[in-house]
Every structure is written in C-alpha cells, then in structure tokens.
N, C-alpha and C positions, 0 to 999 in steps of 0.2 A: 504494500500500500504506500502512497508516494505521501509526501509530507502534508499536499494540499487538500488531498483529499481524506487524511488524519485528522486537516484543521476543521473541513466541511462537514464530518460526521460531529466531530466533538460539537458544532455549533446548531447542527441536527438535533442533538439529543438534550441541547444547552435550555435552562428555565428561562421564563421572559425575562425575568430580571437581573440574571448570570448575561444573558445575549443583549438587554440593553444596558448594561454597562462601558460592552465590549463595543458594543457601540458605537457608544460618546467618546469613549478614548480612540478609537477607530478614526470616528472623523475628525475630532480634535487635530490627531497627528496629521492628519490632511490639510485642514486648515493652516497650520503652524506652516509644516512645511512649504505650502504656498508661500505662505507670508515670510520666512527664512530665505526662500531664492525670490523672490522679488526686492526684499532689504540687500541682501550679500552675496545674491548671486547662484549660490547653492550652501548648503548646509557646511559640504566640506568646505567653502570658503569662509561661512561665519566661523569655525574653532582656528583656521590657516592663516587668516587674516592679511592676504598678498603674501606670505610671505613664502619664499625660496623651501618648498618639501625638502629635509633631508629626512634619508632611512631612518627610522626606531625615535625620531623625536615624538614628543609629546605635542600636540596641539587640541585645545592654547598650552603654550609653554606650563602652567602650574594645575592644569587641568580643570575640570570643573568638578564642583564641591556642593553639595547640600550638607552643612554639618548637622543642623537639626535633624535630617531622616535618613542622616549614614552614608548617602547615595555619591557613588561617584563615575567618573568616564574619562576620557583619553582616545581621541585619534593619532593614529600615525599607520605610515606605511612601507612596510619592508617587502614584498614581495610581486614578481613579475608573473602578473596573468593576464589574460582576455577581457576578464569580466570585472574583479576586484580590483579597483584603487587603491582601499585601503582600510578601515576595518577599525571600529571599535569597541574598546573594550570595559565592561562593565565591572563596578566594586559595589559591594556595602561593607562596611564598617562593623567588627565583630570582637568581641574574645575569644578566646579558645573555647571558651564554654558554650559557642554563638549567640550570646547576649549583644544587643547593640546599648553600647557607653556610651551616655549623652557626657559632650565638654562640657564647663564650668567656665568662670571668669575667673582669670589668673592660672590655671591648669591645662597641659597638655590638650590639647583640642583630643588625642586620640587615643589618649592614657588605656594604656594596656589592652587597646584595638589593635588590628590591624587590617586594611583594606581585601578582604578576602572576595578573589577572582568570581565570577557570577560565569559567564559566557560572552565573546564576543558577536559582534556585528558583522561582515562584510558587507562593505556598501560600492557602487561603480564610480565612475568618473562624476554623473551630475548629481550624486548622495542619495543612491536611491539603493535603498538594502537588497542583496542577492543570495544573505545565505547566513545560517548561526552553527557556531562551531563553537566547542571547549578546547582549552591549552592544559598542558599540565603542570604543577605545582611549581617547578625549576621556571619556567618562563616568568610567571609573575610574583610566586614566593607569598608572601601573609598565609594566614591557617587555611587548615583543606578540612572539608566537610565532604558528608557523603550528601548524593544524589537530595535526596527528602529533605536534608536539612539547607542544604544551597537552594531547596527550592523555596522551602521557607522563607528565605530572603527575600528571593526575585519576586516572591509575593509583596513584599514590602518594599521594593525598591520602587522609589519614586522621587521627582527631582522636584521644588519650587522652583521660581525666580529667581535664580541665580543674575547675578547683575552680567549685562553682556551675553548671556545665552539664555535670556527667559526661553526664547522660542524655540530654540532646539530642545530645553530640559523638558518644555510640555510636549514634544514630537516624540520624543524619546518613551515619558513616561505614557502615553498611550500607544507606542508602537509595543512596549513589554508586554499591559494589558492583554493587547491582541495576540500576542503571540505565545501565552502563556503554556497551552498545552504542547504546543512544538517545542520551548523548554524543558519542559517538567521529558519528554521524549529522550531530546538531547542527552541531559546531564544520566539518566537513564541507563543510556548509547552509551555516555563517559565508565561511569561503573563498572557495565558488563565487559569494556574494554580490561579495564584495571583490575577483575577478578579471574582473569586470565595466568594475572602472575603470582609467582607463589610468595613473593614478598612484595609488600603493598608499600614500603617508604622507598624501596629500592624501586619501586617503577617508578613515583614520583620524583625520583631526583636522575632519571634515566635519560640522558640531551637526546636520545635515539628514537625517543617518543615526544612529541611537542603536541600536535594536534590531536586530539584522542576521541572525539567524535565531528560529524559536520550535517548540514542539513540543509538544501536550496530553498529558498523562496524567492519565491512572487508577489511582490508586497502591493500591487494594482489588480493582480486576479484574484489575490486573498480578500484584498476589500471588496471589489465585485461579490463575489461569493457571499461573502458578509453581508452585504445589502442585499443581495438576491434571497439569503433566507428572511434577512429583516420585513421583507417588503412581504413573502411569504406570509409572515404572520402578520401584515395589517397596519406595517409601518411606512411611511414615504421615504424615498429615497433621498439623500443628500445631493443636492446638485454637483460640487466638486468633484474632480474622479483627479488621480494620481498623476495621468499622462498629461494634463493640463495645468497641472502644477508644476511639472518639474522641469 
C-alpha cells in the first residue's frame, strides 16, 4: 500500500472532528505558504535569506525556536538529487525521561533538555515537500526514544510566532497535523529497521546507517484527497489549491 493511499484510508475511517481538525491545519498550511512565497519568494528563501547555500549550514543561521512549546527546525542542504533541495529537520525539547522542561528567567533556556531529532522534511527547489524520512542518533545526537514515545512529541510539536518566521512556523505546524499518520508509519519503519541488530546503541552510533526509514509524498494530491473526503461528508471546498501557490 503506497503512502497516499495509507493517508486516504486513515482519513476514510477519521471522526468528523479528528478530519476537521486536519483540516484547518491543512488549509492553514496553504494559506501561509501562499503568503510565505508571495512575501520571500519561497519558503526556502524566507529561512536562506539571499544568502550564498553552503552544504550542512543551518538556515536561518541560529535556527528557529519556540521555547514555550519545545518546538524546533533547521534547513540546510547537503545532498545531490533530482527532486530534493534540501530538507528539514525537526526537534522538541526533552529529558531523558521525555519530559518537556519549560526555561525560567535567569536559567539555562534548556537545562537538562536536549533537542531530540522528530523526523525530517525533504522539500524541492520552490519549498514544496516531497518526502519524510528519519536519521539516526550519530547525525543529530540529543536523547533517542522509541517509535510511541517520539510520536508523543510530534503530537505536540507545534510552533507560534516566532519573530521572522511567523509564516513558515504556522505552515509547518499544520503540514505535521496533516501528516501525522504517515509519521507515526515512518518512525514505525525507523524501529523495525533498528530491531534488526543485535545491539541497539551500536547501530545508533553506526556512520554506515544515517537514513533509517523514508517515505514520498505529494503534499497537492494529499490535500486534494483531503478535501475530496471533506466535501464527501458535507463540507465546501477551500478555494486555494497548492499549484497556485507555489
């Protein structure tokens, strides 16, 4: 069964209220994303800011930050393909115990946190997502959870108005929304990879494994879809569609 039609059943079998959720975050991220390449061009240029891509940098240079809801990201791009630009990647904010530690005033913003890995983005050339994949522990380092409990997060990861990227942290926080069972898939995928070997801290610190699941999408036929069940049950369609935004 292919990814899309994993998301079409899931939304098939989804309550009114689970599918109009998904929704609003659905078109939200539509919206934004208009309004992100109309302000800067494309999204990857509002984190790029004109400036000269080198490999593995961060963009923007200190990332962007919800300290209140943990939430964090990073674009940049190391690798030569067809389809990917370049690919973002997701944090929340954890302890080992994965509790999320709110800062205080005067105190480490991230006292005895550390930024633990979610899943990344691949996105094209005009920011338009093509695909989610996990890394493994060596690439980005902070604590490792299993599957259930990383998903716990991605349940909770969500970005405010960050100053400077309001519009991307709302595009983002409803593109996770929507995408949430193709996650909960993924890290899944990640697992059954990693229970393969017979020692589980040695595969994680293993450079011969990086990538450790992946997963294509179509993030204008996933909306379609999504509004063709929406409209199924009695809802009007949103006017905007993807191809005319981006």
């Amino acid at each position: 069964m292919s990814a899309s039609t994993a998301l079409r059943r899931h939304w098939r079998h989804a309550d009114d209220g689970s599918l109009a959720r998904v929704l609003r975050g659905a078109r939200d991220s539509v919206s934004t994303f208009a309004d992100v390449t109309a302000a800067s061009g494309s999204l990857l240029q509002s984190w790029i800011g004109g400036r000269e891509v080198v490999a593995f940098e961060h963009y923007p240079p200190d990332d962007v930050v919800d300290p209140r809801r943990g939430s964090q990201f990073f674009y940049h791009s190391h690798r030569d393909g067809e389809r990917e630009h370049g690919h973002l990647h997701l944090f929340w904010h954890a302890t080992a115990s994965g509790r999320r530690r709110y800062g205080r005033p005067g105190r480490q913003r991230w006292a005895r946190s550390a930024p633990t890995h979610l899943f990344a983005i691949a996105l094209d050339a005009r920011g338009l997502p093509v695909g989610l994949f996990t890394v493994n522990r060596w690439v980005t380092d902070g604590h490792w959870f299993d599957a259930r409990t990383t998903m716990s997060f991605v349940e909770r990861f969500a970005l405010g108005a960050v100053p400077g990227h309001a519009e991307s942290c709302r595009w983002l926080t409803g593109f996770v929304q929507m995408y949430r069972p193709l996650i909960e898939a993924l890290l899944a995928q990640r697992d059954r990879r990693l229970a393969r070997r017979a020692d589980l801290a040695q595969a994680l610190a293993d450079p011969r494994l990086e990538v450790l699941s992946r997963l294509p999408v179509d993030w204008a036929a996933d909306l379609d879809a999504l509004e063709a069940e929406a409209a199924r049950r009695g809802r009007p369609r949103a006017v905007e569609r993807v191809s005319s935004a981006a």
